[in-house]
N, C-alpha and C positions, 0 to 999 in steps of 0.2 A: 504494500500500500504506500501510496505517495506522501511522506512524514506532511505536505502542507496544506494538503487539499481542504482541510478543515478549516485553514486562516483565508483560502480562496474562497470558500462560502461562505464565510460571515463578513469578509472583510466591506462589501455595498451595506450590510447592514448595520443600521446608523440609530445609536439608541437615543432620542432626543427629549425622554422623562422618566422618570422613579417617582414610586410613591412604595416607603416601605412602613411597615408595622409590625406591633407586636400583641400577638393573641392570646389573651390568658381567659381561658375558661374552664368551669368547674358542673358539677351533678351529669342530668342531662341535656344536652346542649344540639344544637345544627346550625349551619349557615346555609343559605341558598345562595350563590352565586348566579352571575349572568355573562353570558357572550361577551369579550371586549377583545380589542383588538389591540395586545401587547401577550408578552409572553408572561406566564405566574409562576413563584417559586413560593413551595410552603417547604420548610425545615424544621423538622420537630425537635425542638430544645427539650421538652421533657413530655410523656408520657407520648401516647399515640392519638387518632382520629380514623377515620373511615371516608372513604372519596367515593362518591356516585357519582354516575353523568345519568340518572333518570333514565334507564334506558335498559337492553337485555343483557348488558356485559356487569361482569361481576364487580360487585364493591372490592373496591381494593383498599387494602388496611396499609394504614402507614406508626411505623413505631418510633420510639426514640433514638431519635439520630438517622434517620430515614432523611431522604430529602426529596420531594417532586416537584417536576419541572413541567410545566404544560405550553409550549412550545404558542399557539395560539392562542389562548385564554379561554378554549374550552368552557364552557359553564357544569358548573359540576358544585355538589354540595358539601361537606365536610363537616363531620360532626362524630358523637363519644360513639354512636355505636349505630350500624343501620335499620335505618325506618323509624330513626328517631326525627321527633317533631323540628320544624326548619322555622327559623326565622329569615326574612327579605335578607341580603347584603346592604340595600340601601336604607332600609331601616335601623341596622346597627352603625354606617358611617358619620351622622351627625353627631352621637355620641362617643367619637376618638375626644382623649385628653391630649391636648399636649404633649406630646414627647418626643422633645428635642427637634433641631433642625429639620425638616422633611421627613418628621416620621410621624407617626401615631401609637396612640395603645387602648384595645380596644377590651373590652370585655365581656365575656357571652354565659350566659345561664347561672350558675349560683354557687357564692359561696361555700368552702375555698376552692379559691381559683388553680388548681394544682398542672393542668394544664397548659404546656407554652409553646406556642407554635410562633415561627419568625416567617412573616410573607410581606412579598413583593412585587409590586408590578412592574414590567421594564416595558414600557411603548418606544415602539422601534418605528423608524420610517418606513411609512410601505414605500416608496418610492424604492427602495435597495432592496427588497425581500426575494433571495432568491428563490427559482422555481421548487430545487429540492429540499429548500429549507419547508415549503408547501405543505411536502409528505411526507415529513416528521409525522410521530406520532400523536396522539393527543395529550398521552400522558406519556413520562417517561421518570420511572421510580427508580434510585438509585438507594441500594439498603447500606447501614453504617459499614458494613464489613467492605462492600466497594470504594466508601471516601476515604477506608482509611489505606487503602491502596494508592492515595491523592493525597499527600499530605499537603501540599497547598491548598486544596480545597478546607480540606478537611478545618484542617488552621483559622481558615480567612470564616468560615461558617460558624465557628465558635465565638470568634471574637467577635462576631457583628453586634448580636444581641446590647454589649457594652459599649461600644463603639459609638451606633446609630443613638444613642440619648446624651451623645456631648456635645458641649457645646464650642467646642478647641477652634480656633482657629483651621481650616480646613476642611473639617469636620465632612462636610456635605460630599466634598469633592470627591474625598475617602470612602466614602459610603457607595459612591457611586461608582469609583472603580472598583473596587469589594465585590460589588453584586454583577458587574462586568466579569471580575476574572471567574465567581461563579458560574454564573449563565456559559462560559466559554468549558472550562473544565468539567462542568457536565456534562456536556454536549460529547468531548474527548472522552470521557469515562464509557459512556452509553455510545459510542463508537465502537470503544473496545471491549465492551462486557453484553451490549445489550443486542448486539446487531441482526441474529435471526429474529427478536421480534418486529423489525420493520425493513419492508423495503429498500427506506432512502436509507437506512443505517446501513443494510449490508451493500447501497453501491458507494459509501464513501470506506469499507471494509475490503472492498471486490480491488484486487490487483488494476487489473486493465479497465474498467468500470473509473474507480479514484484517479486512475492515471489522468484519462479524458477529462473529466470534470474538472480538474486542474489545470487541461489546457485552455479549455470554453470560457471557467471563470478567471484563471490570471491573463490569458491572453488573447481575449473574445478578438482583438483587431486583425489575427490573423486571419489569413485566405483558407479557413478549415474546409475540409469537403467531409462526406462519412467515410472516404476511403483514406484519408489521410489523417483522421481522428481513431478509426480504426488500428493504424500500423504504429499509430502511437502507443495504442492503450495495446499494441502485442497482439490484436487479437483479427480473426477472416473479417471481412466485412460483412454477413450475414449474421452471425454470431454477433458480432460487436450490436450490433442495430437492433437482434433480439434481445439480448441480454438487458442493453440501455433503453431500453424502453418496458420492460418487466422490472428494473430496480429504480427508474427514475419516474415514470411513468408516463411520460413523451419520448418522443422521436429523438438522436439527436441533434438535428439541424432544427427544431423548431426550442430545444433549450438552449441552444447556441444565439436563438435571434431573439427569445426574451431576454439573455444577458444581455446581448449588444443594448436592445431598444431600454433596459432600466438603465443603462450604460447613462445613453440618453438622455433620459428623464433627468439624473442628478447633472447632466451638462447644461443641460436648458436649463436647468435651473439657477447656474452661476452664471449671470448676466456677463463676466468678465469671458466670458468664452464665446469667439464668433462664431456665430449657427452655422457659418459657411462652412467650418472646419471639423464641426461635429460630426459629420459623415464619414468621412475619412478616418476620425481618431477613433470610431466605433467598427469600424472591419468594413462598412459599404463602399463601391469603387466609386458609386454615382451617385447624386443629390436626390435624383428623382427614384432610384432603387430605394435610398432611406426613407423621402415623404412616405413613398407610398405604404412602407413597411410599418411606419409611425402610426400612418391613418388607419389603419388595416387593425391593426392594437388597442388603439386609443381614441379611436372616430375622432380624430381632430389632427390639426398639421403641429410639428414641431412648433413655428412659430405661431401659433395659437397656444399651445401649452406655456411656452415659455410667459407670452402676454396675462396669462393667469394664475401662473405663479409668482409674478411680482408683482399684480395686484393682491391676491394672497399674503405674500409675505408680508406689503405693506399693513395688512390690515391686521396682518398677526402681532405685527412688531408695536402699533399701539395699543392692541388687547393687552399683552404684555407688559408694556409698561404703566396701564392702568391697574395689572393685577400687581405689579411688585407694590405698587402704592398703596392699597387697601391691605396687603400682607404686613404692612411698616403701620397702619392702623390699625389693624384688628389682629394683634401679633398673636393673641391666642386662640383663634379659631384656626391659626394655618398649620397647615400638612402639606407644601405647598414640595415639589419638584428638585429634585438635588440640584449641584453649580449647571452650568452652561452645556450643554450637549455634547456628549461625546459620542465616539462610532466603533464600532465591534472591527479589529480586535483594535486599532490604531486608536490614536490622537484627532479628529479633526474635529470640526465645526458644522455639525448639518446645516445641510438649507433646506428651507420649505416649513412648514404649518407645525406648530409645538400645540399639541393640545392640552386643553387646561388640566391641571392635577385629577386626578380618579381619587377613590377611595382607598380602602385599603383591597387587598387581590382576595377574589372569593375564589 
């Protein structure tokens, strides 16, 4: 397997909000969660819970020092034991206390609270969301005996719970790369332990499979054809094109032109990049080969996206700055988003639409 192909997938994926908390509940307890679209991490600090998606697949129990990751946000419920009575999610979010910079702490059913679960929501740009990251699964359980296979993981999960309620200098920034290097390390873990449960695990597992995906996402600009994606990944070209499309679940020349076109998206959207040149920087020989490949994705031309992203962004960037200012007046109602946006696995600055803080992750 190709040791990067995992930094090749996440690397478009640009995490541009946090909202973490902490769960302590007691007797018998449920939460209902709902649909959103960010990925959720519950890590069970001390005793267990139980995860439903309302549906025919089995409750899965989660224990101490367990950790799950739910890749899409999934709705699913969580509580002491199943078919135990549920409270709303957003009925328990107005009742966070304070705690600390960008977190909350929330509390569910009754006295004493012996239960303590650490969860967080990570809203990521769709704009960069690779296709395989798509067909992840919905949930992906990692048990203590695999973190501690990860002592980096393992490390950064423990110390968050004391971490996320200070108020240091930094503080926020910290939290945010914390829950970064988790989200990334899981993902690695459940590559290497979990991969016949899914799919897309076993094609970033799969030799010649990982190989390709490595090329399409570090080097979409190239002239790839399936024959020459093929001899990369080692493998006949028949075989290559059934295999990549049973582990990835497309084609692959149509996962090759969603990279290029989200390629795209994040160029248009830095106005400091001429549209003229984006074709070319994205693998197309010809202008009219990208509109039309653009339109054909996104019913709309390049330069119509772009014109709606900077209105967008303008209108984001005053929402913004009217939310830092009610956070600076009502400084205890806020649960408000870690420092400035960062991107999976690197350093940058997204661009494009920050949505306002969520609640805590159901």
């Amino acid at each position: 397997m190709h040791d990067d192909v995992l930094s090749e997938l996440l690397r478009p994926l640009w995490l541009i909000d946090i909202f973490h908390s902490m769960w302590q509940a007691g007797g018998v307890w449920g939460v209902k969660g709902h649909d959103d679209n960010c990925a959720i991490v519950h890590y069970m600090v001390e005793r267990g819970c139980v995860i439903d998606f309302g549906d025919d697949s089995a409750p899965v129990e989660l224990h101490e020092g367990d950790l799950a990751i739910f890749p899409h946000g999934t709705a699913h419920t969580f509580a002491a034991e199943h078919g135990a009575r549920t409270t709303p999610l957003s009925a328990l979010v107005p009742r966070c206390d304070p705690g600390g910079s960008g977190s909350g702490v929330v509390r569910v059913g009754t006295p004493p609270y012996r239960t303590r679960m650490l969860c967080a929501s990570l809203h990521y740009s769709a704009t960069g969301e690779p296709g395989l990251y798509q067909a992840l699964p919905r949930i992906i359980v990692l048990r203590r005996h695999m973190l501690e296979g990860e002592p980096l993981l393992l490390r950064t999960l423990d110390s968050l719970p004391s971490e996320i309620g200070r108020t240091a200098p930094g503080s926020r920034l910290v939290t945010l790369r914390a829950f970064e290097t988790v989200f990334v390390l899981s993902l690695r873990i459940a590559m290497e332990e979990l991969a016949e449960e899914s799919p897309a695990l076993r094609a970033l597992r799969h030799p010649g499979i990982s190989t390709a995906l490595t090329a399409i996402h570090g080097s979409y600009a190239e002239p790839w054809t399936v024959e020459s994606l093929a001899r990369e990944a080692g493998m006949s070209r028949s075989v290559f094109s059934q295999v990549f499309r049973e582990l990835v679940g497309e084609p692959p020349m149509r996962h090759l032109t969603v990279r290029r076109l989200r390629e795209a998206r994040r160029l248009l959207a830095d106005t400091s990049v001429p549209q003229r040149d984006i074709a070319q920087r994205i693998g197309y020989r010809s202008q009219v080969g990208f509109h039309l490949a653009f339109r054909k994705e996104y019913d709309m031309t390049p330069g119509d996206y772009r014109t709606r992203r900077a209105v967008g962004t303008g209108t984001t960037r005053r929402h913004q700055a009217g939310h830092r200012r009610a956070r600076q007046d009502d400084a205890p109602r806020s649960a408000g988003p870690g420092e400035p946006p960062g991107r999976f696995p690197a350093d940058h600055r997204a661009e494009g639409r920050t949505p306002a803080p969520r609640g805590p992750a159901g």
